[in-house]
N, CA, C and O atoms as a GROMACS GRO file, in nm:
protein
  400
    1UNK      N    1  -3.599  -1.279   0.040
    1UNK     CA    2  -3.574  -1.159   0.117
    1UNK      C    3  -3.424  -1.129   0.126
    1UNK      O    4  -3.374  -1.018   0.111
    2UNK      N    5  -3.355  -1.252   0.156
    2UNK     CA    6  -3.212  -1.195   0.166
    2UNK      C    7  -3.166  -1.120   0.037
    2UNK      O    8  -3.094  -1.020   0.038
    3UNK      N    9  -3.222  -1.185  -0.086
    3UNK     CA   10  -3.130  -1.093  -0.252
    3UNK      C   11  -3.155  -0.945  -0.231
    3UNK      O   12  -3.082  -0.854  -0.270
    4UNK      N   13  -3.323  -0.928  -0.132
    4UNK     CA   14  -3.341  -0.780  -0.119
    4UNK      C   15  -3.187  -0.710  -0.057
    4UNK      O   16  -3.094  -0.639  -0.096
    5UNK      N   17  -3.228  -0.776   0.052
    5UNK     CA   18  -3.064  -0.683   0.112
    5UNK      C   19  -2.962  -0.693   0.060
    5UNK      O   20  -2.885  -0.599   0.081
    6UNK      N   21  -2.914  -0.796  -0.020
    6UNK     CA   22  -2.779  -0.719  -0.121
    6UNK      C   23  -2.786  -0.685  -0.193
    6UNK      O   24  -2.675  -0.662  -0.239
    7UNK      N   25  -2.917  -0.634  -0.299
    7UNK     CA   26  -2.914  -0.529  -0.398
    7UNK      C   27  -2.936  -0.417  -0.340
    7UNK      O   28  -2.941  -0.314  -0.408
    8UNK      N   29  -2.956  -0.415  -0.178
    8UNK     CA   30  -2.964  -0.301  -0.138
    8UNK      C   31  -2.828  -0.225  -0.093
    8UNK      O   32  -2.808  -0.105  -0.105
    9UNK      N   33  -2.740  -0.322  -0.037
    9UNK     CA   34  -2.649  -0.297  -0.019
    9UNK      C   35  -2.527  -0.270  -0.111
    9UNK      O   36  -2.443  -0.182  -0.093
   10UNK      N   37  -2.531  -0.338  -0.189
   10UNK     CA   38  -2.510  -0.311  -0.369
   10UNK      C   39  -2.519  -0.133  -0.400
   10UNK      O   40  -2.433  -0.046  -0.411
   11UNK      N   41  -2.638  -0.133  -0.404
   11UNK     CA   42  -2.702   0.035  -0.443
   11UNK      C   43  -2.638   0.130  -0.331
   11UNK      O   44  -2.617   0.250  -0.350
   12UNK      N   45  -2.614   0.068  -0.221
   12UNK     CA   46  -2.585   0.164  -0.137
   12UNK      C   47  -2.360   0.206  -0.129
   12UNK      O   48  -2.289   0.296  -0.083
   13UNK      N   49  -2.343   0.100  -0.191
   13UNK     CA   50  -2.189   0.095  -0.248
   13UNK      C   51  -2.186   0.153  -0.380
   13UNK      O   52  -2.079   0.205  -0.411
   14UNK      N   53  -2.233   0.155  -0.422
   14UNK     CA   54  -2.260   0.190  -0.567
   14UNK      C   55  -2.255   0.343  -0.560
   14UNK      O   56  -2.181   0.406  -0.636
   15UNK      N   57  -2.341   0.408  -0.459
   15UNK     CA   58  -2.303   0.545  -0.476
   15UNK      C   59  -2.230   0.577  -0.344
   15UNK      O   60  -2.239   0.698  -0.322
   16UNK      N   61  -2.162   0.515  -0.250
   16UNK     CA   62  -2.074   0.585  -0.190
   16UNK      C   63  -1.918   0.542  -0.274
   16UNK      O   64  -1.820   0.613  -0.252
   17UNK      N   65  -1.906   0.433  -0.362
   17UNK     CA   66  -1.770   0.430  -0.478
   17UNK      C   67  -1.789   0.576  -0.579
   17UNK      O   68  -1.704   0.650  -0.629
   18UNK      N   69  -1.936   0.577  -0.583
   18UNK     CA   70  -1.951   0.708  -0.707
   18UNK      C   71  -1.895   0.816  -0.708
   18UNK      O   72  -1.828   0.865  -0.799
   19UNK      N   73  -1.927   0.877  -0.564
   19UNK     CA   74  -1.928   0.990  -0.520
   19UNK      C   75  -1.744   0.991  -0.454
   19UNK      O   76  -1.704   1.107  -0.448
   20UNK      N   77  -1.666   0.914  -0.419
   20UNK     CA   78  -1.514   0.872  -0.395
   20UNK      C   79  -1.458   0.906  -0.579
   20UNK      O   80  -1.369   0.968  -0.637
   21UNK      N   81  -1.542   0.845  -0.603
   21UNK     CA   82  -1.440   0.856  -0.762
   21UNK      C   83  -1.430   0.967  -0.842
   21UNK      O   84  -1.345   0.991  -0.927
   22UNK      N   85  -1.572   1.064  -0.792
   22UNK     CA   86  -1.616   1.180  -0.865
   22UNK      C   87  -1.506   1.281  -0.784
   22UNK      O   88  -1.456   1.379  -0.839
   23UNK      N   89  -1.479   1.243  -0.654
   23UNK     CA   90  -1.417   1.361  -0.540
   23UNK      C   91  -1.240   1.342  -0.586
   23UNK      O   92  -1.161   1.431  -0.554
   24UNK      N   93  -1.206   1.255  -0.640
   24UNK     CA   94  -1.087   1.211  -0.625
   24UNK      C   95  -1.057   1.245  -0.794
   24UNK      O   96  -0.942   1.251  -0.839
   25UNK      N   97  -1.160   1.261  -0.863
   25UNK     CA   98  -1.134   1.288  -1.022
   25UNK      C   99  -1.139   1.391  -1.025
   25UNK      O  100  -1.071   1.436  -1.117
   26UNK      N  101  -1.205   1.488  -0.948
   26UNK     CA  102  -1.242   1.641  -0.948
   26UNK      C  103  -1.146   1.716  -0.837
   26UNK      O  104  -1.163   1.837  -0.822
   27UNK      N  105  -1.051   1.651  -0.762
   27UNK     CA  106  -0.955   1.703  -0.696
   27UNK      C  107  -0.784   1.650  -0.736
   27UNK      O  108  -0.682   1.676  -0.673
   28UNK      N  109  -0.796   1.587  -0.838
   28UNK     CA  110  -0.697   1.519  -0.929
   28UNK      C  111  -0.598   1.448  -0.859
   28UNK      O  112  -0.477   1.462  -0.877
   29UNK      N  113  -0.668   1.349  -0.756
   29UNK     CA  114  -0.597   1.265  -0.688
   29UNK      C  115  -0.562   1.096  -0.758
   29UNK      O  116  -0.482   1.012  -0.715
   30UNK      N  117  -0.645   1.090  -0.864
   30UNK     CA  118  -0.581   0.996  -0.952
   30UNK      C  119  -0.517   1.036  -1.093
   30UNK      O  120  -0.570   1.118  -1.168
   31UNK      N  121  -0.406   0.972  -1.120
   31UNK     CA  122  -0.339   0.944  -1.244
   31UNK      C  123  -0.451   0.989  -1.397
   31UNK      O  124  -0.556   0.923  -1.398
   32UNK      N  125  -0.439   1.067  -1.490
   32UNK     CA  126  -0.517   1.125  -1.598
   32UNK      C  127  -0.524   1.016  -1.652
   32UNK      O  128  -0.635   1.000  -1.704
   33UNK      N  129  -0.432   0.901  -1.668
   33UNK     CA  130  -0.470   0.793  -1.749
   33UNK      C  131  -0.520   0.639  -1.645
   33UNK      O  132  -0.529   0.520  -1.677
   34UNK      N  133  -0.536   0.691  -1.552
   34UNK     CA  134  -0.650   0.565  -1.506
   34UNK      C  135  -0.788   0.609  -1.475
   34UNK      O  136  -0.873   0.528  -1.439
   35UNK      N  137  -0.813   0.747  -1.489
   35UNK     CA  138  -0.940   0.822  -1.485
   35UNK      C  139  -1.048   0.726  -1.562
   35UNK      O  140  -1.156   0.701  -1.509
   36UNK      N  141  -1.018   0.682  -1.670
   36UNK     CA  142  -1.098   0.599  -1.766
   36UNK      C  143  -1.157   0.459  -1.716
   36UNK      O  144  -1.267   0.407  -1.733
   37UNK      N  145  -1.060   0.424  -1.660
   37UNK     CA  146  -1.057   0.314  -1.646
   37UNK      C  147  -1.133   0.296  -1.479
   37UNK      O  148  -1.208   0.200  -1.457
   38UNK      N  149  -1.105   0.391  -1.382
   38UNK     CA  150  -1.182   0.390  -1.263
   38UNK      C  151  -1.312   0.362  -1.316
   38UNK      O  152  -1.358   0.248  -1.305
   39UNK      N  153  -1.400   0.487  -1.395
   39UNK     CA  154  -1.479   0.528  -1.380
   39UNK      C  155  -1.570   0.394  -1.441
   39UNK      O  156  -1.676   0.355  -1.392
   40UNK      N  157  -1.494   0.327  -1.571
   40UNK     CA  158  -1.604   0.223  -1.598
   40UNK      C  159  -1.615   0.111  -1.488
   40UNK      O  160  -1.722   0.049  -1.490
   41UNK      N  161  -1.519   0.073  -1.389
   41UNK     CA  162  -1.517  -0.019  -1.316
   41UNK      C  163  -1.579  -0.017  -1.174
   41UNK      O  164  -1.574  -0.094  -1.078
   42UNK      N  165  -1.637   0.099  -1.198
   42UNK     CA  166  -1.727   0.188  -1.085
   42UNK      C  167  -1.852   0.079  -1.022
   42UNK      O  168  -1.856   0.063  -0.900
   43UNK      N  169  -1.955   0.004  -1.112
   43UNK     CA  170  -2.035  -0.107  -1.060
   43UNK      C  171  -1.926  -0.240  -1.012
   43UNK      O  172  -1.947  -0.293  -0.903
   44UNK      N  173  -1.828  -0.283  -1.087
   44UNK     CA  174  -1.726  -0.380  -0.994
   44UNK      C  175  -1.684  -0.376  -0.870
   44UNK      O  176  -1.681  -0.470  -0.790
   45UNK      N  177  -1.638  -0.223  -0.848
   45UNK     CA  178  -1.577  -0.198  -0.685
   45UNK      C  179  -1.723  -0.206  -0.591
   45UNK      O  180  -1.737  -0.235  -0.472
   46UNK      N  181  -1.825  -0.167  -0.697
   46UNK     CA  182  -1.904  -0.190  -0.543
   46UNK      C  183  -1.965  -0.284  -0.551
   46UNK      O  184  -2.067  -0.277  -0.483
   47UNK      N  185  -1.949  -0.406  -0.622
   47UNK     CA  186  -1.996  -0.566  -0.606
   47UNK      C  187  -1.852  -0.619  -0.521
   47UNK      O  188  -1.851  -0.727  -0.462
   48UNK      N  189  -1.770  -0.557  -0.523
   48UNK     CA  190  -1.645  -0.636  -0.510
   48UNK      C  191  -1.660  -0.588  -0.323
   48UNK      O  192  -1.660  -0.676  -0.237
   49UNK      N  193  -1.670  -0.474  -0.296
   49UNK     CA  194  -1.700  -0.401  -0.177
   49UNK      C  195  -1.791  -0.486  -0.085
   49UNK      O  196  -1.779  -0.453   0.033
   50UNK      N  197  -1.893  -0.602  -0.110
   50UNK     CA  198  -1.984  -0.633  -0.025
   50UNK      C  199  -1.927  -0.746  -0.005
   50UNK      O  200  -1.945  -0.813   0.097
   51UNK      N  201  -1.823  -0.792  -0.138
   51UNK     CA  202  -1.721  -0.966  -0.070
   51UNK      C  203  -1.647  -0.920   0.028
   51UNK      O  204  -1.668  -0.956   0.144
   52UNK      N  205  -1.566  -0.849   0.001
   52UNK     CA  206  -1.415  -0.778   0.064
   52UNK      C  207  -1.453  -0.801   0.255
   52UNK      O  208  -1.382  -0.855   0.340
   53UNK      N  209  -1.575  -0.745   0.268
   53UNK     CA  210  -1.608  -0.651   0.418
   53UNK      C  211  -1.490  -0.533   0.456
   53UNK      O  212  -1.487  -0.475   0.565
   54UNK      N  213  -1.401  -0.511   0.352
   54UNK     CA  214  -1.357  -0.402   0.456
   54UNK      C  215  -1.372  -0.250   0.404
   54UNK      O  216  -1.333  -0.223   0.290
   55UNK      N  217  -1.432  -0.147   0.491
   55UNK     CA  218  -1.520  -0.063   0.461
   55UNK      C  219  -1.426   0.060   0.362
   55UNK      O  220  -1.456   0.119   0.258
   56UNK      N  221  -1.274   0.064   0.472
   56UNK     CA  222  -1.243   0.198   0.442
   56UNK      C  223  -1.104   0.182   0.461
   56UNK      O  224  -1.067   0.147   0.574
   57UNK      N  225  -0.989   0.207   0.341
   57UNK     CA  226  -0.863   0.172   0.382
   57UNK      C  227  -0.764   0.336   0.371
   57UNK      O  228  -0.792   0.418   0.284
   58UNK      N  229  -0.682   0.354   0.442
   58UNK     CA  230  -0.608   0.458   0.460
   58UNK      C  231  -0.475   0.457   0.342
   58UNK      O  232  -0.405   0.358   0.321
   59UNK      N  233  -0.463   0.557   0.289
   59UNK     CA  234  -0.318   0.608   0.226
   59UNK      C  235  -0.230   0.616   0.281
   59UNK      O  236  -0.258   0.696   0.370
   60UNK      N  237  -0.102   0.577   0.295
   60UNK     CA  238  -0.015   0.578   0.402
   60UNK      C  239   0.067   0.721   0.365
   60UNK      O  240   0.110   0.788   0.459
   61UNK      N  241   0.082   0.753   0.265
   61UNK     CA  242   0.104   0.886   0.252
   61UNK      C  243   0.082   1.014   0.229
   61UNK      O  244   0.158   1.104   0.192
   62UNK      N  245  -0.047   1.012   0.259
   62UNK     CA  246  -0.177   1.110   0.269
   62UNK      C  247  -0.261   1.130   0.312
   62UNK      O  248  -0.316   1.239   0.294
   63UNK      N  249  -0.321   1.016   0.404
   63UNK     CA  250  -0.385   1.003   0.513
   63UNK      C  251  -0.542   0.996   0.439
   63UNK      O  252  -0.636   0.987   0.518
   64UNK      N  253  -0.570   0.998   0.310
   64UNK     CA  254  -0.661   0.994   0.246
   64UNK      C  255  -0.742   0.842   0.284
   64UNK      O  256  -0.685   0.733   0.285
   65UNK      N  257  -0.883   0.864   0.313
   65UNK     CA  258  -0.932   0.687   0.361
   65UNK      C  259  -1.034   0.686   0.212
   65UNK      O  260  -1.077   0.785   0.154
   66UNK      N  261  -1.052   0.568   0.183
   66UNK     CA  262  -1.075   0.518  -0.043
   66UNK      C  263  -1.192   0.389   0.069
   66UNK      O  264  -1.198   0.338   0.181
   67UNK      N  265  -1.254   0.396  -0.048
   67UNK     CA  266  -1.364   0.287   0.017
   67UNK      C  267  -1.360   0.150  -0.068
   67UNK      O  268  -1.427   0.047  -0.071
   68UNK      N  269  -1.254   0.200  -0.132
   68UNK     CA  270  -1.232   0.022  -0.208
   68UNK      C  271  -1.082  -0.007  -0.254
   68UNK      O  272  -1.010   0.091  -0.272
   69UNK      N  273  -1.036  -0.119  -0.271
   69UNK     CA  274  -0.887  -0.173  -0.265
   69UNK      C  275  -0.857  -0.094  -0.435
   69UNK      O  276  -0.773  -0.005  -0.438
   70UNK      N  277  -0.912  -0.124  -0.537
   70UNK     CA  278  -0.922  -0.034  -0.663
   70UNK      C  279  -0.884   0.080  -0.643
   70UNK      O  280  -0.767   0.098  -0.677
   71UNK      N  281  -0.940   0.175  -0.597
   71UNK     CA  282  -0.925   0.300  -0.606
   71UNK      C  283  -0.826   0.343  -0.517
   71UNK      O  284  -0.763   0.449  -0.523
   72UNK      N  285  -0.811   0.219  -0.400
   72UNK     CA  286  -0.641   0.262  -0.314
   72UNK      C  287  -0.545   0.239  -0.432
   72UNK      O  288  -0.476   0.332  -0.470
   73UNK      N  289  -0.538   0.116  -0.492
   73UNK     CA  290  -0.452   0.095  -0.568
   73UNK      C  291  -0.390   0.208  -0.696
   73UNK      O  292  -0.279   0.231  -0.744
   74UNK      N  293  -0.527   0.259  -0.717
   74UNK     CA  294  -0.490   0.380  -0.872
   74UNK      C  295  -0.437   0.476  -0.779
   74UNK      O  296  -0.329   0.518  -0.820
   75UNK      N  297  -0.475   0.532  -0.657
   75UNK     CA  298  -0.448   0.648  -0.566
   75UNK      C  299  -0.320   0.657  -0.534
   75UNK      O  300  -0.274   0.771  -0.525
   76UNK      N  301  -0.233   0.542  -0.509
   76UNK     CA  302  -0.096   0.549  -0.474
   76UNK      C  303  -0.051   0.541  -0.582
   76UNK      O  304   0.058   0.596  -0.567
   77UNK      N  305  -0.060   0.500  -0.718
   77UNK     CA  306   0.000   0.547  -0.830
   77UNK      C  307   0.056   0.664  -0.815
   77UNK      O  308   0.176   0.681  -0.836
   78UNK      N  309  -0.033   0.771  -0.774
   78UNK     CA  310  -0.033   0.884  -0.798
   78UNK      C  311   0.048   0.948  -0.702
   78UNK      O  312   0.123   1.040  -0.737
   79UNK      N  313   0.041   0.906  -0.569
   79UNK     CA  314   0.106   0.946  -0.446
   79UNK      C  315   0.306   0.911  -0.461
   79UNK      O  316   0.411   0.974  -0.445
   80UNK      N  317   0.262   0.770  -0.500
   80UNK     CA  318   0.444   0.713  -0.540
   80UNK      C  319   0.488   0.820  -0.637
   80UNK      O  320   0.581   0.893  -0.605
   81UNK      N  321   0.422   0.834  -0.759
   81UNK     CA  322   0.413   0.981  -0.838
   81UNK      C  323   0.471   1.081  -0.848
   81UNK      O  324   0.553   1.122  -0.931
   82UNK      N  325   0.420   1.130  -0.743
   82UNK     CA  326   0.458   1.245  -0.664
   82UNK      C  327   0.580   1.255  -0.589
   82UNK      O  328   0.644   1.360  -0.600
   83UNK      N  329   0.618   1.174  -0.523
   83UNK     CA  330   0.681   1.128  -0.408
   83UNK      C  331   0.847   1.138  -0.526
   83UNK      O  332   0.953   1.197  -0.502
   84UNK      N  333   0.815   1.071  -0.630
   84UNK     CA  334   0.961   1.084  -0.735
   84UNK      C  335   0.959   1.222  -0.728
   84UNK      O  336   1.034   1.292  -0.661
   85UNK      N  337   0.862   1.262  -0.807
   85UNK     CA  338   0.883   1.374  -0.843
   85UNK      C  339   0.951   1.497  -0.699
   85UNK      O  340   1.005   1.598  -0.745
   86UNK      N  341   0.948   1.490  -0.598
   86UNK     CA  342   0.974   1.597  -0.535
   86UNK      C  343   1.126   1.627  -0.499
   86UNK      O  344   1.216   1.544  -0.486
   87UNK      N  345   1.131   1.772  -0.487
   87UNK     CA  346   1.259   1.813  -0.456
   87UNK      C  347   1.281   1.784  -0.329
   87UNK      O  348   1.191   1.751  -0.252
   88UNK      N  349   1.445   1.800  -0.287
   88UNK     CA  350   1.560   1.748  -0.183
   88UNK      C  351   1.434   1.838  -0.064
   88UNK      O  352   1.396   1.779   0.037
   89UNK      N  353   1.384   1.978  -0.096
   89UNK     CA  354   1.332   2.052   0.068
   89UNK      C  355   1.188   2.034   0.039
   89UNK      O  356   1.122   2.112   0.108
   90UNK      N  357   1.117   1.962  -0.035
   90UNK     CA  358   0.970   1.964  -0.036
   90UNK      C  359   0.930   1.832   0.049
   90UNK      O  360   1.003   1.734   0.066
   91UNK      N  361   0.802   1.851   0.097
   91UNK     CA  362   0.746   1.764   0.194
   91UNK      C  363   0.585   1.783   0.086
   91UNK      O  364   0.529   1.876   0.029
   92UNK      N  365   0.561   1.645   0.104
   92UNK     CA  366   0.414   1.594   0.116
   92UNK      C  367   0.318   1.663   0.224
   92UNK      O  368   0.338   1.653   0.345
   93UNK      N  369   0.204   1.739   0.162
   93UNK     CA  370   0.124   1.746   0.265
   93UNK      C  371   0.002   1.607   0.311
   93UNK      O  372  -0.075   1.545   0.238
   94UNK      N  373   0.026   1.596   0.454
   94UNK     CA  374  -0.044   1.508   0.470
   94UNK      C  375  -0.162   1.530   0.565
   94UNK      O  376  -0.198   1.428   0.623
   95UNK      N  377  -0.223   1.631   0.590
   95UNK     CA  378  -0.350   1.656   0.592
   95UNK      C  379  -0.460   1.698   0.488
   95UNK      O  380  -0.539   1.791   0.499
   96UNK      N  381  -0.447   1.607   0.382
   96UNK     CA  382  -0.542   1.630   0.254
   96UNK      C  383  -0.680   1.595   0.342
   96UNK      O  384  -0.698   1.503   0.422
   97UNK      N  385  -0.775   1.705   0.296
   97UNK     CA  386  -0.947   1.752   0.331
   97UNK      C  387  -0.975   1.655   0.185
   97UNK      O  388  -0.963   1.712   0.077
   98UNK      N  389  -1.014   1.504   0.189
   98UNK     CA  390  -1.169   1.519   0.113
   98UNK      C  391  -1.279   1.475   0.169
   98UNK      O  392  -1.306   1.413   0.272
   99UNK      N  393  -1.337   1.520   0.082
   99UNK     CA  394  -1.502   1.504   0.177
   99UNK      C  395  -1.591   1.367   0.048
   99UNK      O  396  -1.616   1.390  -0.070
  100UNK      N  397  -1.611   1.271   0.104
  100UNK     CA  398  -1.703   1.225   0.048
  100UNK      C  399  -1.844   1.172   0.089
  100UNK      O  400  -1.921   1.128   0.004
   0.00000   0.00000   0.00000
């Protein structure tokens, strides 16, 4: 009975990483060249998600919350990224809306 509940819990990480990776690929919050590489590692984060216990970690410069240490990690790629890239009067917006 217990393997029941972690393939359930499994399945149930499995598509809340899915649906994070699909929102974050389709709002181009990760790097074009780790897009590839998220997406196959998509069953790992959510085996890796039921060791970890921790549910939901925050962006410190976007306020964006990622449901796995992976996808924080590719996400601030993108944020540090950015962060070069901006001019002397531009500011980061940090009320980014995603919905997953």
């Amino acid at each position: 009975m217990n393997n029941f509940w972690k393939r359930l819990q499994y399945k149930q990480n499995l598509s809340i990483i899915s649906k994070a990776v699909n929102d974050l690929t389709r709002k181009n919050l990760i790097p074009e060249y780790t897009k590839s590489y998220v997406i196959d590692n998509i069953p790992k984060m959510a085996y890796n998600r039921t060791i970890d216990k921790i549910r939901y970690l925050k962006c410190p410069n976007c306020n964006i919350q990622l449901p796995s240490r992976m996808l924080m990690h590719q996400h601030l790629k993108y944020c540090n990224n950015v962060e070069k890239n901006l001019k002397d009067n531009e500011t980061i917006v940090t009320d980014a809306k995603v919905d997953f």
